[in-house]
C-alpha positions as CSV (number, residue, x, y, z in Angstrom):
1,X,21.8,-40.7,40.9
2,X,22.4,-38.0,43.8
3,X,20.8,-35.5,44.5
4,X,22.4,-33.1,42.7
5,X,21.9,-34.7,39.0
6,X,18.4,-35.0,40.5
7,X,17.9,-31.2,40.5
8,X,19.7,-31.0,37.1
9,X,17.6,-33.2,35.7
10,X,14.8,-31.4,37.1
11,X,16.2,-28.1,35.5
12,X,16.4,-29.5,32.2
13,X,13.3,-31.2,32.1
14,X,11.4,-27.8,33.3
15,X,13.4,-25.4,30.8
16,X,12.6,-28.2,27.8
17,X,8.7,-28.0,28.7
18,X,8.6,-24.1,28.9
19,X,10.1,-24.0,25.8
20,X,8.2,-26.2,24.4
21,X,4.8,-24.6,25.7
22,X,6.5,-21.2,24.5
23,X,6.3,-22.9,21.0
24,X,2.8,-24.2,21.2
25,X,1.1,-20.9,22.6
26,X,3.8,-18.7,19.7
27,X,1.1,-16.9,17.9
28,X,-0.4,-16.0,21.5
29,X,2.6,-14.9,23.5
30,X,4.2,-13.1,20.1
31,X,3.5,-9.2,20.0
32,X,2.9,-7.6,16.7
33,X,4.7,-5.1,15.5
34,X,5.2,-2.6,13.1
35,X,7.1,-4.2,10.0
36,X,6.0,-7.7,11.2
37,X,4.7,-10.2,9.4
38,X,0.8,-10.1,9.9
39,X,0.2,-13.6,11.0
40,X,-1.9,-16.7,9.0
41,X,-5.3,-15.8,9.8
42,X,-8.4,-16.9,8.4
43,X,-12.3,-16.8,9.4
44,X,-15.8,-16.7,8.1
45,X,-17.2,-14.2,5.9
46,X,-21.4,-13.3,7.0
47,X,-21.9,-15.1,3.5
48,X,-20.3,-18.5,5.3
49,X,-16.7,-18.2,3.1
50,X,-13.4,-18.5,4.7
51,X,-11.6,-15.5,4.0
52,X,-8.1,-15.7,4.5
53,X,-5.4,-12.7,5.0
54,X,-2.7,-14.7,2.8
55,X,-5.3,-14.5,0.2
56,X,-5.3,-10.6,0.4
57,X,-0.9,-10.7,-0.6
58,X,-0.8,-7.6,-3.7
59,X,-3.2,-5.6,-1.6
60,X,-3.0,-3.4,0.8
61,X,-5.4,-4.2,3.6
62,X,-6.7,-2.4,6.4
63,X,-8.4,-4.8,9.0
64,X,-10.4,-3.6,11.5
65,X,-11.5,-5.5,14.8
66,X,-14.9,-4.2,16.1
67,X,-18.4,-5.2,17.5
68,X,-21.9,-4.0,17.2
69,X,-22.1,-2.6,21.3
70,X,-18.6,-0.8,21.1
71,X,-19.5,3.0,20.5
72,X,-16.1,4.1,18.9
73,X,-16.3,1.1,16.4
74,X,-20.0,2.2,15.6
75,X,-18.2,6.3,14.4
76,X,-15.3,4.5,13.0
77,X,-17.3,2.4,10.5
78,X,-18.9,5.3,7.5
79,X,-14.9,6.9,7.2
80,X,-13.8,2.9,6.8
81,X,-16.9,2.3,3.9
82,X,-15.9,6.2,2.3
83,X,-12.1,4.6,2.3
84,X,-12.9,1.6,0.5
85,X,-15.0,3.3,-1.9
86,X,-12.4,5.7,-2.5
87,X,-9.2,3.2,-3.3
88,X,-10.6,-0.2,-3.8
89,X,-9.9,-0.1,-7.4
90,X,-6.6,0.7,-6.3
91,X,-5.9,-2.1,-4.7
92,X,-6.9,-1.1,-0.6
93,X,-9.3,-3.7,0.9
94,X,-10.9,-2.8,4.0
95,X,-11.5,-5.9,6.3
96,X,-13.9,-5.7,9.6
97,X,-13.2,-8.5,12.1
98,X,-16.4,-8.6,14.4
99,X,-15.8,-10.5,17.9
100,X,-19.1,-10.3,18.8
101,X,-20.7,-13.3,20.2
102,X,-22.7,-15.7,18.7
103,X,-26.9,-14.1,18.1
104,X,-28.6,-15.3,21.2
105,X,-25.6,-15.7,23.6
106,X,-23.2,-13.6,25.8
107,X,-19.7,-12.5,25.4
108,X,-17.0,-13.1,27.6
109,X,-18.1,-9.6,29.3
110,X,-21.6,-10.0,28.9
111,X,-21.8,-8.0,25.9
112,X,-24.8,-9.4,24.0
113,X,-24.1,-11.5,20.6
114,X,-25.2,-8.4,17.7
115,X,-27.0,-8.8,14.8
116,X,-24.3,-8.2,12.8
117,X,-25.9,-8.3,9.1
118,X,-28.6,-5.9,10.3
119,X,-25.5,-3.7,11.5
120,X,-24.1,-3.7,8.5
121,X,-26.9,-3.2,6.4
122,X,-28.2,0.0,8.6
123,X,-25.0,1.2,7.8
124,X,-24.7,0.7,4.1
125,X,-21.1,-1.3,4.7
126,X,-20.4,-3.3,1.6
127,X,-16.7,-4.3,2.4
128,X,-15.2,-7.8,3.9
129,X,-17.1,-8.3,7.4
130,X,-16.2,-11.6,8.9
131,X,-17.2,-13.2,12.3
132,X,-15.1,-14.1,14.9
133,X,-16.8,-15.0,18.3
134,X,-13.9,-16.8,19.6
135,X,-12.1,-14.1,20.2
136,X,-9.4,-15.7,18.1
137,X,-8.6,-12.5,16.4
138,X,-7.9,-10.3,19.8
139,X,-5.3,-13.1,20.7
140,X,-3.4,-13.1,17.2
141,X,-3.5,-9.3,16.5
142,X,-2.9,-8.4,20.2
143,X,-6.1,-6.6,20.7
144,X,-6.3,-5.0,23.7
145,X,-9.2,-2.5,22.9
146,X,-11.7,-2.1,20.5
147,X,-11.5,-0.8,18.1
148,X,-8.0,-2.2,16.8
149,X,-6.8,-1.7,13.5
150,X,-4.1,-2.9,11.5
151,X,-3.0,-1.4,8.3
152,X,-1.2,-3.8,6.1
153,X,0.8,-3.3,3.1
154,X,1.4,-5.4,-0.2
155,X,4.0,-7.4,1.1
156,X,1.7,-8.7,4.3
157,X,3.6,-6.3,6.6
158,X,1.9,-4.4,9.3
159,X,2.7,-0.7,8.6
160,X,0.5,0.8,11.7
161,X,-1.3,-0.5,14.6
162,X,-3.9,2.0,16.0
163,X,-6.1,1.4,18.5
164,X,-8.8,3.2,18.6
165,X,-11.2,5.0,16.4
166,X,-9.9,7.0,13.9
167,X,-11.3,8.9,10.9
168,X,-9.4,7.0,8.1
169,X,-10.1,8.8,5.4
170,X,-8.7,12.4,6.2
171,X,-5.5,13.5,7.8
172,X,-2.4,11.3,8.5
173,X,-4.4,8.1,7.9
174,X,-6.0,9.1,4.6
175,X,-2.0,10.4,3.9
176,X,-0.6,7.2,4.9
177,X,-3.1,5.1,2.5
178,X,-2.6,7.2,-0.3
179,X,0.9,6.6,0.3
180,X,0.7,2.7,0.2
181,X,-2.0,2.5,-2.5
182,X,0.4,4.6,-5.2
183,X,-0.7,6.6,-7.5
């Protein structure tokens, strides 16, 4: 073979293994957006379940990626809890994603692991928390700050992507809910 079928076969063989990388890193390289799928994700509850967000299909859902040292995640939290006390018999279920590290250990920043059941219970939260110190949850829903939230609607589409805190249960987000949840 010359060199030219050489640097063909070099060609090919490159744009077959980018491809195929391309493939195995899809749910990392994919960006989510609005009226996208949300993607399969599943992770532990602080009561050791597995709660996963195909489970959730019929409902709309409002997950929310947070820790226990981010400041604006710390605000966000009471307008989440009055949002799920106002339309979870309506069908809204209000999901919290912490990323914090492990108890005892260090994030990838240095952020110390929180005490995330003393969190919660300081703050009276009684809806879904689950724990995700692998940061598998930033890489999926494109997190890129905290926090990130993802409003979902009964189909498993992604309706908004906000990032940042927001109070979620007045103005365009409580309209927006409303909205989803029906009357």
């Amino acid at each position: 073979m010359g060199s030219r079928g050489m640097r063909v076969l070099l060609v090919a063989g490159l744009a077959v293994g980018l491809g195929l990388l391309g493939w195995l890193l899809r749910d990392q390289l994919s960006t989510l957006e609005t009226g996208s799928r949300v993607p399969a994700y599943a992770a532990p509850t602080l009561d050791g379940d597995t709660l996963s967000l195909r489970d959730l299909e019929g409902q709309v859902v409002v997950l929310n990626v947070w820790a226990t040292w981010c400041t604006p995640c710390i605000r966000e939290m009471p307008s989440l809890q009055r949002l799920q006390d106002r339309f979870g018999e309506r069908g809204l279920r209000v999901v919290a994603v912490s990323v914090d590290a492990a108890r005892g250990s260090a994030g990838e920043f240095g952020q110390p692991g929180g005490n995330i059941q003393a969190f919660v219970d300081r703050l009276g939260l009684d809806f879904t928390i689950l724990h995700d110190p692998t940061g598998r949850a930033d890489r999926i829903f494109g997190v890129q700050a905290l926090p990130t939230t993802l409003v979902i609607d009964r189909q498993g589409r992604v309706v908004e992507k906000v990032m940042g805190a927001r109070e979620w249960d007045e103005g365009e987000a409580l309209a927006l809910i409303e909205r989803l949840v029906g009357s």
